[in-house]
N, C-alpha and C positions, 0 to 999 in steps of 0.2 A: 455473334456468329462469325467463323472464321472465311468463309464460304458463302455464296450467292443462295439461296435459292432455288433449287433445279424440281425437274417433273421427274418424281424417278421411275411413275407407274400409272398407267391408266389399264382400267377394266370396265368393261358395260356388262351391266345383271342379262342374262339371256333370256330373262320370263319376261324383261322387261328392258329390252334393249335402250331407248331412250334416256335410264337410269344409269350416267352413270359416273365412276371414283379416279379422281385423280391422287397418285400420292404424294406428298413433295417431303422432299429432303429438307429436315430440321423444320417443316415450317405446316402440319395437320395433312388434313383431309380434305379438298373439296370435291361438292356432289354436283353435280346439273341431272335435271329431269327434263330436259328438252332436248336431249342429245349433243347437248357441247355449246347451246346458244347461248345459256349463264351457269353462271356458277356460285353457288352457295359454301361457306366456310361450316364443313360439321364437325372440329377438331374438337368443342367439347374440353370432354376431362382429359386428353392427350395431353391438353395446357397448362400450366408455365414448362412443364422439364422439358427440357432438349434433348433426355432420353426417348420419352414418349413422343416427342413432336418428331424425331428424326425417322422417317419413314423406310423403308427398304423395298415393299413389296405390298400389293392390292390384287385380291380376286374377290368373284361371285362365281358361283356354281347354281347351274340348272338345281341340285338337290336341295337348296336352302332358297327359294328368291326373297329378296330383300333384305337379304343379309350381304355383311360385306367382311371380308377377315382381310388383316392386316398384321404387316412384322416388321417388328420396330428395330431400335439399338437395344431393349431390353427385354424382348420378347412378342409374340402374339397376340391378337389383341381381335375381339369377334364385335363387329357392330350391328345387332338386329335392327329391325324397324328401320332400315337404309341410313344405318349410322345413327340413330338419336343417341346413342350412347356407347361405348367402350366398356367392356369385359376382359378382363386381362384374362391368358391362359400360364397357370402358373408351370411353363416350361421346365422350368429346373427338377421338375417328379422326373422327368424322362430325359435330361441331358444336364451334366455339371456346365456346357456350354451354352448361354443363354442370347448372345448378339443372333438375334436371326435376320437373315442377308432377304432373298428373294423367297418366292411366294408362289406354285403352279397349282393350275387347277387341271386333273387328266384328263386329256382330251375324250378320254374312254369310258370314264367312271367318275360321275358327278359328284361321289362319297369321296373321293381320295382326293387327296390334296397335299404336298411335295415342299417344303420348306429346308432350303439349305443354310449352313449356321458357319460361324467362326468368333475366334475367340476377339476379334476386332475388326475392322474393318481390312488390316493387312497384320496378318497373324500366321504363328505355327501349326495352328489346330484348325481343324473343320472336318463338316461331314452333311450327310442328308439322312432327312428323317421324312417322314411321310405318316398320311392318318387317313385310316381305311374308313373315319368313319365321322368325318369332317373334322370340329376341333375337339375330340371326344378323349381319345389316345394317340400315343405318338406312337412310330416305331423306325428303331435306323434302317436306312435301305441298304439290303446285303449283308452278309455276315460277313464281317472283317474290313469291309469299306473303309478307310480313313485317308485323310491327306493331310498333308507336312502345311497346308494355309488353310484359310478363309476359301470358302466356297458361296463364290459372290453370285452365281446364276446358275437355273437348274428348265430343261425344257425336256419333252418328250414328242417323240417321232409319232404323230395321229396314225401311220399307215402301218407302224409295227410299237404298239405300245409297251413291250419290253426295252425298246432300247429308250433307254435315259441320259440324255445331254448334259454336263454341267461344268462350268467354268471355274477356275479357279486361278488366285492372282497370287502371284509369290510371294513370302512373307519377306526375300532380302533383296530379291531385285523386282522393284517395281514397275516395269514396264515390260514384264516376261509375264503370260497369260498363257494359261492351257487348257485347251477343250477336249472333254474325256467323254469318252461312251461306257455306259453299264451296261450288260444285260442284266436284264432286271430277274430274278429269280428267288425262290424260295429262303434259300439256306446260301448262298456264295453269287461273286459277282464274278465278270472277267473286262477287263478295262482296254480298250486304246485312245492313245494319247496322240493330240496331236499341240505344240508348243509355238507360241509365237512372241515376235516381240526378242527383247537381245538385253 
């Protein structure tokens, strides 16, 4: 492993707050069911590749408890029964781009759930997709949406659930980050950008 080790994602099941996922980069899944006091390793079949072990992103939604979905370096991945096992979602029916980065659940709508992707971790390509209907269907957010990278993080405003946050890291200068607003809408989006970093 070229790298440590890091936490890149904790989420607690809300039917069952106690339950709950941490993600780690390059290294599974663990669970605690006492709320953080231990922790159990449920990586499972994620194991040996460092595709699958490399994590990005962990939620639970009120609409599923005990389920946990997860997005890896090479796609999607649904754990029922609080992870006893991995279900790959074979992404690529709905995007030639398969790296999916981060992972929301809306704050608004326990069915939908917001995954943004790149074509590596610092790339020319990226974009958001989202699934009205857990991990059932994909669909991109906005008509015409795309960015020039990697779209490394995606959040949403709980007090106006149209507007959609999400970050994105240059594909040639790596310490330039940009946080962008969608509104979120049917058929078109309208974007401001705000860039940091040099």
């Amino acid at each position: 492993m070229a790298f440590p080790t890091r936490v890149i994602g904790l989420t607690a099941d809300p039917s069952f707050p106690d339950e709950m996922y941490a993600a780690l980069e390059v290294a599974g899944v663990m669970r605690s069911t006492d709320g953080g006091d231990s922790l159990d390793d449920i990586t499972g079949s994620l194991a040996p590749s460092e595709d699958t072990l490399d994590l990005h992103g962990v939620q639970c939604t009120a609409a599923s408890p005990r389920t946990v979905f997860i997005t890896t370096r090479v796609g999607p991945f649904i754990g029922p029964d609080r992870g006893s096992e991995w279900i790959p979602i074979d992404f690529g029916k709905f995007s030639e781009i398969t790296y999916t980065r981060d992972l929301y659940a809306a704050p608004h709508d326990p069915n939908m759930l917001f995954v943004s992707i790149g074509a590596a971790a610092r790339s020319s390509q990226g974009a958001l997709f989202r699934r009205r209907d857990l991990f059932k269907t994909f669909e991109p957010v906005g008509a015409g949406i795309s960015a020039n990278s990697t779209m490394m993080a995606v959040r949403i405003d709980p007090r106006e659930p149209s507007h959609v946050f999400f970050l994105r890291r240059s594909a040639t200068r790596p310490c330039l980050w940009s946080i962008e607003m969608t509104l979120l809408q049917l058929t078109s989006c309208r974007r401001r950008r705000r860039k940091y970093g040099g």
